[in-house]
TORLO-543824 format. One record per atom (N, C-alpha, C): chain; x, y, z; atom name. Coordinates in steps of 0.05 Angstrom, whole numbers, plus 32768, in hexadecimal, padded with zeros to 4 digits. Layout:
<nodes>
<chain->A | X->X | Y->Y | Z->Z | atom->CA>
...
</nodes>
This chain:
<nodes>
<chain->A | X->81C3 | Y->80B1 | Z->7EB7 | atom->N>
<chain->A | X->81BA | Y->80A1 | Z->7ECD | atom->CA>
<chain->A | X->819B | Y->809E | Z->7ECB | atom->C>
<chain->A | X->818F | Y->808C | Z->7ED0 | atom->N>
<chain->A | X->8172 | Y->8083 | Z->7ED3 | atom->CA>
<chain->A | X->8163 | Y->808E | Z->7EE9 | atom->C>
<chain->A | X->8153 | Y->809F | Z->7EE3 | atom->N>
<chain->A | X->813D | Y->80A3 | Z->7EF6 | atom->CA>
<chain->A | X->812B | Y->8096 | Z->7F05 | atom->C>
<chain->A | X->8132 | Y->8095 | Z->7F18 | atom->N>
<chain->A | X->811A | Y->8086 | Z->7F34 | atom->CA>
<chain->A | X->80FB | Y->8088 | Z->7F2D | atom->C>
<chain->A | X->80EB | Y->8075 | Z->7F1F | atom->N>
<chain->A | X->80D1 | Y->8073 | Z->7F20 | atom->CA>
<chain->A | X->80C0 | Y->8070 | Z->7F3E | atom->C>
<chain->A | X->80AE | Y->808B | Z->7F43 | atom->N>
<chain->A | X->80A1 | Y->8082 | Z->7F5C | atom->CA>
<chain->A | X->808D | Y->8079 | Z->7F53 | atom->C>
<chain->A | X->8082 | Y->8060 | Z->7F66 | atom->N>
<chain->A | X->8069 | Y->804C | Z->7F6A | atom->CA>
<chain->A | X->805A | Y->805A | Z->7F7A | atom->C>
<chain->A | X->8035 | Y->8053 | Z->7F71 | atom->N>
<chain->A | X->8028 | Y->8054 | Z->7F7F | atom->CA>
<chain->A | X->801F | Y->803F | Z->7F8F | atom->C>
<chain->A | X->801A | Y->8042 | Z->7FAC | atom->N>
<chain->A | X->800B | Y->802A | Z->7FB8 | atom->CA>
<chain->A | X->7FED | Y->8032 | Z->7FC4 | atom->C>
<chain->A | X->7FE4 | Y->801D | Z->7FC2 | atom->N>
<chain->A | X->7FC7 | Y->8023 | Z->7FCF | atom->CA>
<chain->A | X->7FC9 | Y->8011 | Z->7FEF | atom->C>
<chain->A | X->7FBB | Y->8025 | Z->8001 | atom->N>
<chain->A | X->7FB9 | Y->801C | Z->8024 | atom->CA>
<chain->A | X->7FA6 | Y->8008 | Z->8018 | atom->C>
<chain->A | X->7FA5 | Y->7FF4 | Z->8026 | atom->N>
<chain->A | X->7F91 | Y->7FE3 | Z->8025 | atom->CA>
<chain->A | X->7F8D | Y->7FD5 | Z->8041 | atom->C>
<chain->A | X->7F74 | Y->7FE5 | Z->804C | atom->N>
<chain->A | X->7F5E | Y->7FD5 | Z->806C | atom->CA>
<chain->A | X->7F49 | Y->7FCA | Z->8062 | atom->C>
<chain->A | X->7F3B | Y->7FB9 | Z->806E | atom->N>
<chain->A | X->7F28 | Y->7FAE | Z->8069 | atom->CA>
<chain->A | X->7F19 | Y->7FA1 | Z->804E | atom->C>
<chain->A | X->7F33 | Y->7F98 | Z->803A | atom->N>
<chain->A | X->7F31 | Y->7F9A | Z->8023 | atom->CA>
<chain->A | X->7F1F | Y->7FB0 | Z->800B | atom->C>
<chain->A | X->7F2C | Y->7FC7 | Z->8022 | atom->N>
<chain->A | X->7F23 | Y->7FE0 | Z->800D | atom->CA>
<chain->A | X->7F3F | Y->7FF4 | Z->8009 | atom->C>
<chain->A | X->7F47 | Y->7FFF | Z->7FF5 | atom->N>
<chain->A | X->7F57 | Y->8016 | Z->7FED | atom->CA>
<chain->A | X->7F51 | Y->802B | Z->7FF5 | atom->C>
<chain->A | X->7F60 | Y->802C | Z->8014 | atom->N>
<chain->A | X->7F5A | Y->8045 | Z->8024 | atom->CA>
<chain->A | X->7F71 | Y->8061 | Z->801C | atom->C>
<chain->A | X->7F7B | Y->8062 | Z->800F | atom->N>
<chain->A | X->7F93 | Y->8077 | Z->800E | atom->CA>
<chain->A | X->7FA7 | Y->806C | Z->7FF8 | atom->C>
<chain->A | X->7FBA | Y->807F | Z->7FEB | atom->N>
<chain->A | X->7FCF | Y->807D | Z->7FE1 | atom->CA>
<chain->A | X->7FE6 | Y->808D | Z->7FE7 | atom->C>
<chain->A | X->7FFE | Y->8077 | Z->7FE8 | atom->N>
<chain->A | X->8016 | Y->8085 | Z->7FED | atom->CA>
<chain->A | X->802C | Y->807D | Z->7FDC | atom->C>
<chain->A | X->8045 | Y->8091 | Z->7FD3 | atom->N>
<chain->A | X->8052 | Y->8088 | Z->7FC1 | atom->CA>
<chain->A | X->8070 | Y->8085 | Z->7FD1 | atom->C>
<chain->A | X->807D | Y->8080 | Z->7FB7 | atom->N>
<chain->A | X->80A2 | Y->807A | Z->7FC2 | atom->CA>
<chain->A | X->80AB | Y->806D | Z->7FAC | atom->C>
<chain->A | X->80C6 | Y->8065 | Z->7FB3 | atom->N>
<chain->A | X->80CB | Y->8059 | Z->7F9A | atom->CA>
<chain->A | X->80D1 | Y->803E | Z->7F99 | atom->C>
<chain->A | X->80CC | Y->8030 | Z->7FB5 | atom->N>
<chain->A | X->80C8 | Y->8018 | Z->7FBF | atom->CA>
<chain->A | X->80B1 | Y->8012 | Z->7FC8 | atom->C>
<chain->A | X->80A4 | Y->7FFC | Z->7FD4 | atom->N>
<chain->A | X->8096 | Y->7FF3 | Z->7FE1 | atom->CA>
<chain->A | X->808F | Y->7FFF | Z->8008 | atom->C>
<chain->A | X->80B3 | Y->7FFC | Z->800A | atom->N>
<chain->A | X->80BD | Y->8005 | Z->802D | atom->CA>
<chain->A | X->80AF | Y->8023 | Z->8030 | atom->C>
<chain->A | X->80C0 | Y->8034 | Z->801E | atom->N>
<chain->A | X->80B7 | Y->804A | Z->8019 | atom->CA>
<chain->A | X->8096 | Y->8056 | Z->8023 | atom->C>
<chain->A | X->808B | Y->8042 | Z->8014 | atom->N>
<chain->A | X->8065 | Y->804F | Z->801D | atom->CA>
<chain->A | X->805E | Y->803F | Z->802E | atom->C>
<chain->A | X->8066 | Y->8030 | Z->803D | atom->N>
<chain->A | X->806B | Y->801C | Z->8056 | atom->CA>
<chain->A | X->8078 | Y->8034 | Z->8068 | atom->C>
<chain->A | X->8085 | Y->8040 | Z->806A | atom->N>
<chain->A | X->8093 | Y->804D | Z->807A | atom->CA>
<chain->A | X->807E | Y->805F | Z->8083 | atom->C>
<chain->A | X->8071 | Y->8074 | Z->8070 | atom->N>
<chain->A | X->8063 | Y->808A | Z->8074 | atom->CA>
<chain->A | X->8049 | Y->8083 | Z->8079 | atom->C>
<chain->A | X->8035 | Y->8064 | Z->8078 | atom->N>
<chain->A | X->8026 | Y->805B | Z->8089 | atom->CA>
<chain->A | X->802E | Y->8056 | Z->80A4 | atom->C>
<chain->A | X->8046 | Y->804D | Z->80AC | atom->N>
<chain->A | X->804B | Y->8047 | Z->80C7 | atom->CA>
<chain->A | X->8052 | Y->8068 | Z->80D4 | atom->C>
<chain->A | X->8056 | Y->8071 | Z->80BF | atom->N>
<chain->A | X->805F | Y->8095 | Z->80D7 | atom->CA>
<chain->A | X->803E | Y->80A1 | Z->80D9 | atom->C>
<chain->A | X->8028 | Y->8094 | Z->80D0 | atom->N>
<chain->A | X->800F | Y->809C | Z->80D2 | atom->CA>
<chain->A | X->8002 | Y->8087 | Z->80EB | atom->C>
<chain->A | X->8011 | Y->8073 | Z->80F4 | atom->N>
<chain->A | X->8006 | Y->8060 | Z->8109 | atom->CA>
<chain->A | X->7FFE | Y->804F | Z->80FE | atom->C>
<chain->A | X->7FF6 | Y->8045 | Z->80E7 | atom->N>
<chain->A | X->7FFB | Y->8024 | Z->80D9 | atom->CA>
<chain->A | X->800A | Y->8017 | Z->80E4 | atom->C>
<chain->A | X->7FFD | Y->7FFC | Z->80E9 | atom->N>
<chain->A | X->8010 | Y->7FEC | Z->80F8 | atom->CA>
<chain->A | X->8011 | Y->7FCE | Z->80E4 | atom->C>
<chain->A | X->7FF8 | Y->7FC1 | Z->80D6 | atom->N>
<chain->A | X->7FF2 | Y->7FAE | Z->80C4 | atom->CA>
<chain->A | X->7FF1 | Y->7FBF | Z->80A9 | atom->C>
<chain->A | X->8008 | Y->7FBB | Z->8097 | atom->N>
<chain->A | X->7FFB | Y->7FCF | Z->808A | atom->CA>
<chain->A | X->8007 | Y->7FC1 | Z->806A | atom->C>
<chain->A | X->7FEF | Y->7FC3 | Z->805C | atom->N>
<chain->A | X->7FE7 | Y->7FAF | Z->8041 | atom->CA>
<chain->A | X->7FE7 | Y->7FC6 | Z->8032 | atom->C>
<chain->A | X->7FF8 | Y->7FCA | Z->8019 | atom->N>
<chain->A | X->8002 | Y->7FD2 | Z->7FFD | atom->CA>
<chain->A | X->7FFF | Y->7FC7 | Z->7FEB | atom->C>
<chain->A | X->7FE5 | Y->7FD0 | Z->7FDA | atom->N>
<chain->A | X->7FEC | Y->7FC5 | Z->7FB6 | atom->CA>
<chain->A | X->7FFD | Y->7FDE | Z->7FA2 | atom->C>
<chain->A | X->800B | Y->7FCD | Z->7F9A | atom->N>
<chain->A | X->8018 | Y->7FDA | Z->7F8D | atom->CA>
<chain->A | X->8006 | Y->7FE4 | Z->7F6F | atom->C>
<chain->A | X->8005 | Y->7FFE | Z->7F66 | atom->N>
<chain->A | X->7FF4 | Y->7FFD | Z->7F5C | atom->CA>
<chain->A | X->7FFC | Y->7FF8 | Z->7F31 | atom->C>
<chain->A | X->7FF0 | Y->7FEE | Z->7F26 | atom->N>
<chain->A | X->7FFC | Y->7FEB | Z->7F05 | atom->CA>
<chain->A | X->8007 | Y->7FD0 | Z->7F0A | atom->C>
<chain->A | X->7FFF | Y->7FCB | Z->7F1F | atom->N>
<chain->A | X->800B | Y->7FA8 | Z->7F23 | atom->CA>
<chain->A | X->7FFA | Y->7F93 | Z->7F32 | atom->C>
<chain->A | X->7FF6 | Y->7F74 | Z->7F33 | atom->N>
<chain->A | X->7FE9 | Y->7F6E | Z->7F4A | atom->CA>
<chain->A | X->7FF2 | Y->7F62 | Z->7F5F | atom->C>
<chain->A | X->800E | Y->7F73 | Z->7F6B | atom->N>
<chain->A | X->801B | Y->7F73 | Z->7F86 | atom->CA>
<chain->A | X->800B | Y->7F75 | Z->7F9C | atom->C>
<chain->A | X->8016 | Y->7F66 | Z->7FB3 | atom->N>
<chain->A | X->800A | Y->7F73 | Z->7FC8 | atom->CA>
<chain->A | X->801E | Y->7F72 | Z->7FDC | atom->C>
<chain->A | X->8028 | Y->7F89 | Z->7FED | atom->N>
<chain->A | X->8040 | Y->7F8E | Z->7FFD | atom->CA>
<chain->A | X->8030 | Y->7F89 | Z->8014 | atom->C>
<chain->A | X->803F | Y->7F7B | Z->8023 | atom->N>
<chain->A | X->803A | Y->7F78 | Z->8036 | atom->CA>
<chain->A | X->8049 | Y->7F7B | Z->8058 | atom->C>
<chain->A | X->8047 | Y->7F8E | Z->806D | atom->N>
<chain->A | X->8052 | Y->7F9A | Z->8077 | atom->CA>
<chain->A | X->804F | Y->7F9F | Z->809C | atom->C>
<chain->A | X->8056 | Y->7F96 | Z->80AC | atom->N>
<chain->A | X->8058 | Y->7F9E | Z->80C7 | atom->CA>
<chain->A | X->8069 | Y->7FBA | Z->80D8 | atom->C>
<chain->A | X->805F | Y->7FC5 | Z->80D6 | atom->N>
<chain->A | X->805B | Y->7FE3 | Z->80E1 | atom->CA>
<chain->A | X->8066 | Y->7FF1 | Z->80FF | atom->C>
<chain->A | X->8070 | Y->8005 | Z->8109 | atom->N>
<chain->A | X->806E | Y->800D | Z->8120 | atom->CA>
<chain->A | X->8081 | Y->8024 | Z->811F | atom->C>
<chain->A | X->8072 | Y->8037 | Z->8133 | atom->N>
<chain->A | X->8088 | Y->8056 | Z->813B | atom->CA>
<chain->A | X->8090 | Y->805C | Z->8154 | atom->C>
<chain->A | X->80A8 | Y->8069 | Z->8155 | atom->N>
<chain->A | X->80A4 | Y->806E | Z->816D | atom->CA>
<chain->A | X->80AB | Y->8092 | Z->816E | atom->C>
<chain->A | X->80AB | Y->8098 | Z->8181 | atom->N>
<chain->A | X->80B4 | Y->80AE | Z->818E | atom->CA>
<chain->A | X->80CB | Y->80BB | Z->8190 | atom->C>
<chain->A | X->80DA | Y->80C6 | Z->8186 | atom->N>
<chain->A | X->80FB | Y->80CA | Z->818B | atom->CA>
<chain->A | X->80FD | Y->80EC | Z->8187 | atom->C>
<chain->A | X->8113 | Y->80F3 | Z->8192 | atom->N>
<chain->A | X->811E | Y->8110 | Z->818B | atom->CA>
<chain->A | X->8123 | Y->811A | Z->8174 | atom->C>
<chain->A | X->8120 | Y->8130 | Z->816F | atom->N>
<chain->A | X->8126 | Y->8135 | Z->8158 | atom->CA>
<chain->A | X->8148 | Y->813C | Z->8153 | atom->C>
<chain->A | X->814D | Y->8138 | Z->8134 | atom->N>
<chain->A | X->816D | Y->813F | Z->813B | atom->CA>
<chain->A | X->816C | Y->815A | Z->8139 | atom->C>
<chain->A | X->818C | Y->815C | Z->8142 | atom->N>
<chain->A | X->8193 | Y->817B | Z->814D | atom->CA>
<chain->A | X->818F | Y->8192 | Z->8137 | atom->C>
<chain->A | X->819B | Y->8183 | Z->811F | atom->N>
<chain->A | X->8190 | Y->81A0 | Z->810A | atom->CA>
<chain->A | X->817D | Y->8199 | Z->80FD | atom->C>
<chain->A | X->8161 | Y->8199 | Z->810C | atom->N>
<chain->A | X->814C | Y->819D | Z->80FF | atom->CA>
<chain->A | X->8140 | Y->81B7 | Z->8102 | atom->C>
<chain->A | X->812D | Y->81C0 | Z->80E7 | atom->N>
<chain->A | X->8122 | Y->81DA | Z->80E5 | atom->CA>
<chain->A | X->8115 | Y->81E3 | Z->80F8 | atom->C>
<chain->A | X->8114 | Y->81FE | Z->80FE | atom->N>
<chain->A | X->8104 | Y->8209 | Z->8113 | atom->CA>
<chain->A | X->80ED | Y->8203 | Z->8116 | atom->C>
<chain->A | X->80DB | Y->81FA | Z->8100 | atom->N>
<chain->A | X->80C2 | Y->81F9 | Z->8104 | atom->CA>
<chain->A | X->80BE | Y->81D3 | Z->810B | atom->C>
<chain->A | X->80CA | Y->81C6 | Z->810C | atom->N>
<chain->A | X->80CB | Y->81AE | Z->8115 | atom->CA>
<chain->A | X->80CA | Y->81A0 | Z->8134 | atom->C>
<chain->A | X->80B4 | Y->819C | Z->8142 | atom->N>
<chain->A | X->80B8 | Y->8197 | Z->815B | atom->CA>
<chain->A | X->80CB | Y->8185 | Z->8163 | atom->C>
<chain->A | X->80D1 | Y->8185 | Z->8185 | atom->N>
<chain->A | X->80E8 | Y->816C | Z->818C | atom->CA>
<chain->A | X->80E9 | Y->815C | Z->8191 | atom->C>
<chain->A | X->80C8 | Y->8153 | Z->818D | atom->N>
<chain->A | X->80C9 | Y->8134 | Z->8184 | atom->CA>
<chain->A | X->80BF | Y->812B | Z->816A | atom->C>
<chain->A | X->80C3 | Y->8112 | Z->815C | atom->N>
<chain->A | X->80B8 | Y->8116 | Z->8143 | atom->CA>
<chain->A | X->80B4 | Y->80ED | Z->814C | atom->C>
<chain->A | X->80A3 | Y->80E4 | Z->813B | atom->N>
<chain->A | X->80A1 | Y->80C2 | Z->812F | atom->CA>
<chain->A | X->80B3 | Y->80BE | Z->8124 | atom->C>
<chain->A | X->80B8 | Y->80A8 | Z->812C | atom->N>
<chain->A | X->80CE | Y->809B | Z->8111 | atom->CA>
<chain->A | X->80C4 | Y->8081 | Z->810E | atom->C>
<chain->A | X->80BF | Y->807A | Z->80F7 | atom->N>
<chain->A | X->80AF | Y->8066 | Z->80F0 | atom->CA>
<chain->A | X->80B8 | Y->804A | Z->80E7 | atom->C>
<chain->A | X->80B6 | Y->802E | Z->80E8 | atom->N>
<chain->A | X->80C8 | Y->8019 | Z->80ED | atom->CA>
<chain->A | X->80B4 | Y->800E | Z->80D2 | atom->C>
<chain->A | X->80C2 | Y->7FFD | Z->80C0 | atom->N>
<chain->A | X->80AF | Y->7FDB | Z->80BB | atom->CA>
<chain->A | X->80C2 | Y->7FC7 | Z->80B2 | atom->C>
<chain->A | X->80B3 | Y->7FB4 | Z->80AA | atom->N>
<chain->A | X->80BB | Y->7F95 | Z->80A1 | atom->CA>
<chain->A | X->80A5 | Y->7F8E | Z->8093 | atom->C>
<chain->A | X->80B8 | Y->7F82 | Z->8081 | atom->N>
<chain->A | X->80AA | Y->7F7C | Z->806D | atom->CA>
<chain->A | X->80A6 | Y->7F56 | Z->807B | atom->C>
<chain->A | X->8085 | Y->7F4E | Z->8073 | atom->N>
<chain->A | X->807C | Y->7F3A | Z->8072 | atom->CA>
<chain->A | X->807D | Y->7F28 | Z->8055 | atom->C>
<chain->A | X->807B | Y->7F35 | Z->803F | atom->N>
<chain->A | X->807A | Y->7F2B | Z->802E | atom->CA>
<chain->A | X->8068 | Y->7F39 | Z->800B | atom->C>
<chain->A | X->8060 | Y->7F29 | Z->7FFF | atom->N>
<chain->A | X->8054 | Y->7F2E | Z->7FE7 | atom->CA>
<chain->A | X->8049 | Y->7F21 | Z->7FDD | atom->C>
<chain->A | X->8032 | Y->7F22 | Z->7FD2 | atom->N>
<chain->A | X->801E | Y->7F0C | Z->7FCE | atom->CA>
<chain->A | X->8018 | Y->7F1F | Z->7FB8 | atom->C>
<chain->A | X->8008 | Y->7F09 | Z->7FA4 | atom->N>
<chain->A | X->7FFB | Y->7F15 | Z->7F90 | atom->CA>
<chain->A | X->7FDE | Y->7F0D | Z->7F87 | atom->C>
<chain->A | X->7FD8 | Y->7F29 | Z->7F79 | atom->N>
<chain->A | X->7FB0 | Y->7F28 | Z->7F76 | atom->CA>
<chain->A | X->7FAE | Y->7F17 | Z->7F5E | atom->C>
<chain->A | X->7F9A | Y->7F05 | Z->7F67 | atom->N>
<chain->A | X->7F8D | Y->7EF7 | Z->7F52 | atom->CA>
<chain->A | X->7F78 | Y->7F0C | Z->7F37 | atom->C>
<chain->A | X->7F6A | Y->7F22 | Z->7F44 | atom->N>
<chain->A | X->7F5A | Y->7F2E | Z->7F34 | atom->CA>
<chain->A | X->7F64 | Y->7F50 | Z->7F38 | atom->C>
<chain->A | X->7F64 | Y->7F61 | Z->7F27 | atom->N>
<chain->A | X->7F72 | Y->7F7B | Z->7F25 | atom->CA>
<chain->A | X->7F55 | Y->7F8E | Z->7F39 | atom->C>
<chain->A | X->7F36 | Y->7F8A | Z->7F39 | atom->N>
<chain->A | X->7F2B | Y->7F8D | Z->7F56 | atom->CA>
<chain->A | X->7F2F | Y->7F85 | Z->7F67 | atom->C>
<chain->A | X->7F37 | Y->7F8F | Z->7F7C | atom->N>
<chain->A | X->7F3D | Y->7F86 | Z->7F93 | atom->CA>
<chain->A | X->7F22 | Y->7F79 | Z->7FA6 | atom->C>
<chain->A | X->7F08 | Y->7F7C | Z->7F9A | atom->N>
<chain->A | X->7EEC | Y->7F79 | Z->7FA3 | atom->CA>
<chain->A | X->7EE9 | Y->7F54 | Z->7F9A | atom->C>
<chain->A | X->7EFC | Y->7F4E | Z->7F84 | atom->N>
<chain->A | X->7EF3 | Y->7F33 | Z->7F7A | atom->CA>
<chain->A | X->7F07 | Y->7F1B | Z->7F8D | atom->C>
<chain->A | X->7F1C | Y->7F31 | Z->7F92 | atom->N>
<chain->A | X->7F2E | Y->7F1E | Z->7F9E | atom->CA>
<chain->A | X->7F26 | Y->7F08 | Z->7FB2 | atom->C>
<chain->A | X->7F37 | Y->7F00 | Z->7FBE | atom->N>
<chain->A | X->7F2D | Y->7EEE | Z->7FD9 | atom->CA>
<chain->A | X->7F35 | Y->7EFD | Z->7FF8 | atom->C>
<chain->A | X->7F29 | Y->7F06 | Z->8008 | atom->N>
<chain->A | X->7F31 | Y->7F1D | Z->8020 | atom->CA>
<chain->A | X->7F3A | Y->7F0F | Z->8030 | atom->C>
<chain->A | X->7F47 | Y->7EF0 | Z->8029 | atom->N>
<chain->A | X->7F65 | Y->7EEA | Z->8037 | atom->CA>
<chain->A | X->7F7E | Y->7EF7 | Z->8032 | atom->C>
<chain->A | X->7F82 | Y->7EFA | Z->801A | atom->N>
<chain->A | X->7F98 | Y->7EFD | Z->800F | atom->CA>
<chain->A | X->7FA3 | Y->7F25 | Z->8014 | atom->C>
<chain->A | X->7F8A | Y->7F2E | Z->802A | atom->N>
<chain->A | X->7F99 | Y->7F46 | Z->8039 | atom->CA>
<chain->A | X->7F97 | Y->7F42 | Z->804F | atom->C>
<chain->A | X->7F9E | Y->7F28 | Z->805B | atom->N>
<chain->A | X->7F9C | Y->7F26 | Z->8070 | atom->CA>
<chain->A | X->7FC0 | Y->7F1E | Z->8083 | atom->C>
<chain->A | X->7FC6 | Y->7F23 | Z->8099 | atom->N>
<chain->A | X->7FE4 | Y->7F13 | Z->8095 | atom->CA>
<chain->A | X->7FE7 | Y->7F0C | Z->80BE | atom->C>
</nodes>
């Protein structure tokens, strides 16, 4: 059986590479920005010139019943949708055009 390659993504605000998060999708590091409170939240995929693009939100819920002791009883659970994918003209993200993280 074939092993699952994880991707890196880079956060991208203000057309700067604020953070990286991995997975082995796109949704994946979409997910774990929105359980941090990202709500607009722009992914380059990185070794590529992808750009994920993503709407965000958490909410509040119980935790389930067999969770570990050390786990409080409430926890985030974190939502998105995907907007789309666009791609970079230049592999700097500084040359690009600072529309194209915009949505």
């Amino acid at each position: 059986m074939a092993e699952r390659v994880r991707n890196n993504f880079g956060l991208i605000e203000n057309g700067e590479e604020v953070g990286t998060f991995s997975g082995h999708q796109p949704r994946d590091a979409a997910l774990k920005c929105a359980s941090r409170g990202k709500t607009k939240i722009v992914l380059r995929e990185k070794g590529t010139k992808r750009i994920h693009l993503f709407i965000g939100s958490r909410e509040k819920v119980t935790a389930p019943s067999r969770k570990p002791g050390w786990l409080p009883g409430m926890v985030w659970k974190p939502n998105v949708k995907k907007v789309g994918v666009r791609h970079l003209k230049y592999n700097e993200l500084s040359r690009n055009s600072p529309d194209i993280f915009r949505f």
